[in-house]
C-alpha positions in Angstrom: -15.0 -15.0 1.9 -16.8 -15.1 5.3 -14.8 -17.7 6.3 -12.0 -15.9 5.9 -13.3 -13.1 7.5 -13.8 -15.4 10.4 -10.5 -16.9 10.6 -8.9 -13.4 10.5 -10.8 -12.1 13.2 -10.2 -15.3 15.3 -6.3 -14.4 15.4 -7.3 -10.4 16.1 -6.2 -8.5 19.2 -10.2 -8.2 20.2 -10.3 -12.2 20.1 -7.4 -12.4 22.2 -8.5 -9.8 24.6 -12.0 -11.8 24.4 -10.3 -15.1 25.6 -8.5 -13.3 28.1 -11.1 -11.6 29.7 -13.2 -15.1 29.8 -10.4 -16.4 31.1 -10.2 -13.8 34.3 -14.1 -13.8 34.4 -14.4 -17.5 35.3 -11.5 -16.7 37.8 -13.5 -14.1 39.3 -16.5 -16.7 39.4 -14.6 -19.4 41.4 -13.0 -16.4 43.7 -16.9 -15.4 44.4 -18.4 -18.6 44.7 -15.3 -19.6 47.4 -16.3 -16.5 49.3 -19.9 -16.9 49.6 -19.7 -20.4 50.8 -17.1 -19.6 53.4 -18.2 -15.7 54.6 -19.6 -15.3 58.0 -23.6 -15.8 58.2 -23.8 -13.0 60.9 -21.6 -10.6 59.2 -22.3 -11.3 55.6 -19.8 -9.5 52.7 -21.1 -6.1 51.2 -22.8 -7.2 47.9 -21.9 -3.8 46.1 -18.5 -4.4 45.4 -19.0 -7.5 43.7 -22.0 -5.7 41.9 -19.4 -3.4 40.5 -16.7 -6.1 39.7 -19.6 -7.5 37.6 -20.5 -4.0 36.0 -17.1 -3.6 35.2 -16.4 -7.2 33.3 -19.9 -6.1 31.4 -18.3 -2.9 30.4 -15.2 -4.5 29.2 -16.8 -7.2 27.5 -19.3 -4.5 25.4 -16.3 -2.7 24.4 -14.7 -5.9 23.1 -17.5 -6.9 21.4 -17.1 -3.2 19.7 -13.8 -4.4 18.7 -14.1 -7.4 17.1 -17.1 -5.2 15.2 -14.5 -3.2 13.9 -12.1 -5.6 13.3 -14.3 -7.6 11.1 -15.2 -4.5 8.8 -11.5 -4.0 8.5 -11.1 -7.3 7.0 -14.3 -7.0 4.3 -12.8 -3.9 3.5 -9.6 -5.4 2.8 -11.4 -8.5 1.0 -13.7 -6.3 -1.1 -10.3 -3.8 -2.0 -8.5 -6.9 -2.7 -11.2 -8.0 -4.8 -11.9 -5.0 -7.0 -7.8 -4.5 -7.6 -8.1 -7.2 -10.0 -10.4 -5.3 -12.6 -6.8 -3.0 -12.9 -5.1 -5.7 -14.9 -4.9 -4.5 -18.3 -5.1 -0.8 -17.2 -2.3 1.5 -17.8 -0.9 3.0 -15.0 1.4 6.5 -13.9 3.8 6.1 -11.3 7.2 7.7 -9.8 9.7 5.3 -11.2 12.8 5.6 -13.9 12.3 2.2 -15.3 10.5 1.0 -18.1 10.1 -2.0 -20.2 10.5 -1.9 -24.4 8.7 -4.1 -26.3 9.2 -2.9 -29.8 6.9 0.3 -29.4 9.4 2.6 -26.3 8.5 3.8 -23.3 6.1 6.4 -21.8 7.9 8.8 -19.5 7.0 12.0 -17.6 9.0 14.1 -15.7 8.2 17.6 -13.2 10.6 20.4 -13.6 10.0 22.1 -9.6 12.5 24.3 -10.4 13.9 27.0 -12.7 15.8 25.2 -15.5 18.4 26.1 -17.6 19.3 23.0 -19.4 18.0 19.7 -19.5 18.8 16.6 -21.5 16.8 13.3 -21.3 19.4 10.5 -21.5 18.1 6.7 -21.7 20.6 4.1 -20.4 19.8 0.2 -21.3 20.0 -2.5 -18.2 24.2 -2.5 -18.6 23.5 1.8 -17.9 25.2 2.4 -21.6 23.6 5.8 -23.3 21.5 4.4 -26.0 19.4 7.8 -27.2 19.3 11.2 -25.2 17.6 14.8 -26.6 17.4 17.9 -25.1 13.9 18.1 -23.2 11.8 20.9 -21.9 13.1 23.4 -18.8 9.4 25.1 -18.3 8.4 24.5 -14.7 5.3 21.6 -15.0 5.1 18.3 -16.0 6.7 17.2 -19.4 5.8 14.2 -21.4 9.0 12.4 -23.1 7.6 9.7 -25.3 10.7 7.5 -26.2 9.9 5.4 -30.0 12.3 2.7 -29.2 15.1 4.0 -31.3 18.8 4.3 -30.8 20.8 7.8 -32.0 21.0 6.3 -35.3 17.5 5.7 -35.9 17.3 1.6 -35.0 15.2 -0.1 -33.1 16.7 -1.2 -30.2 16.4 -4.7 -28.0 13.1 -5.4 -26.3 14.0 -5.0 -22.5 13.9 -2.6 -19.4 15.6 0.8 -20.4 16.2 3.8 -17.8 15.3 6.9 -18.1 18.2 10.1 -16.6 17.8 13.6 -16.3 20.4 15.7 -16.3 19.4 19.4 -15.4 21.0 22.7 -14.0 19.5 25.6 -13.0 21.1 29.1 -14.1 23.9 29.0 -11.3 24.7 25.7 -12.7 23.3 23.7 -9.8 22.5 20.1 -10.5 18.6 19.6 -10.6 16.7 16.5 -9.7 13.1 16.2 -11.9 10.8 13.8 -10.5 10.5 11.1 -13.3 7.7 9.0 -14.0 6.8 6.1 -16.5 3.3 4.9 -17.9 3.2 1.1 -18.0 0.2 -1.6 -17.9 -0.5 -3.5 -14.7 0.5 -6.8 -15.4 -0.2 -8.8 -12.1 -1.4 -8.1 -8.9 -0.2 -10.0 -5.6 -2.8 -10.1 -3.1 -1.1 -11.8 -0.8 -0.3 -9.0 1.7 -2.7 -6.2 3.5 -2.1 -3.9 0.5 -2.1 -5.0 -3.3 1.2 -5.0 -4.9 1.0 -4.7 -8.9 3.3 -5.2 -11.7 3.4 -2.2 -13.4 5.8 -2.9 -16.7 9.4 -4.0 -14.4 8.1 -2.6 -11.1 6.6 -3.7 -8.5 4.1 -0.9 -7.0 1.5 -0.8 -3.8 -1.6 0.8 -5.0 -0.7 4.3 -2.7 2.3 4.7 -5.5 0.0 4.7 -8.3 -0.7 8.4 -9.5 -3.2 7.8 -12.4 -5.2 5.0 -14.6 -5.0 5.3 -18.1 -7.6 2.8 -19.7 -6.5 1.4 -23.6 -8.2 2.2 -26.3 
């Protein structure tokens, strides 16, 4: 893990600015040297300014330093967060999506009525968006749960796959309404691969910032 820590930090704007300013430092050194040896011995150059060229590469090279400080706690923070995102595997999670996956037992839904309903019907559509069951849900303001058994109108149970969950709902003036939906599916997988952990939560993919709420089996 330290090592790639390092290597992270090596390729970091602070490391970069590090090289750079070694890089003008030794230019600086050679400029110096070149003037001592040739200045005039009975007018010798004012020390103080190259006092204060050398205060100043001190300064700038402290305030790296502080950079790469923080850049390498950014990167064990991201380590340990990547780490500890695995012990969600297993874990049911709530986010804001319409999709959900059957496997013989339905699909957990949600949805938030924000505004003053009049009617609402909960209408779920298979992969080919064909109506396979729909009922009329609740039109109190809040969150509803809609927990869908799996089952077509006429009572079967349907094919295992990813089903779709639509609202449609209007207000008293007969205005089309938009509920925020939201589905309850296990994590799956999680890819670690970029700055944030993405997981497989039932047929989505989610970044850890989406996910509203764990709900731990059993």
């Amino acid at each position: 893990m330290v090592d790639a820590v390092t290597a992270a930090t090596a390729n970091g704007a602070a490391a970069q600015d590090a090289k750079k300013l070694a890089d003008d430092f030794d230019d600086f050194l050679v400029l110096l040297t070149t003037q001592l040896q040739n200045q005039d011995p009975l007018d010798p150059m004012d020390s103080g300014e190259f006092t204060q060229q050398l205060v100043a590469f001190t300064g700038v090279e402290q305030q790296i330093q502080v950079n790469q400080n923080l850049e390498l706690l950014a990167n064990l923070s991201r380590l340990q967060n990547l780490a500890s995102s695995a012990s969600y595997l297993g874990t049911d999670a709530v986010t804001v999506r319409d999709l959900g996956d059957h496997n013989g037992t339905g699909i957990k839904w949600q949805y938030q009525n924000a505004d003053v309903t009049d009617v609402l019907t909960l209408e779920v559509r298979d992969s080919e968006g064909d109506l396979v069951y729909s009922e009329v849900g609740e039109t109190d303001l809040g969150f509803h749960e809609f927990n869908w058994d799996g089952r077509d109108a006429d009572g079967n149970l349907v094919e295992d796959g990813n089903y779709k969950l639509e609202i449609v709902a209007k207000d008293t003036d007969d205005k089309e309404l938009n509920p925020v939906i939201l589905v309850q599916e296990t994590i799956t997988a999680v890819d670690t691969s970029g700055f944030e952990p993405l997981f497989t939560i039932g047929p989505n993919a989610v970044g850890q910032t989406e996910i509203l709420e764990l709900v731990h089996n059993g």
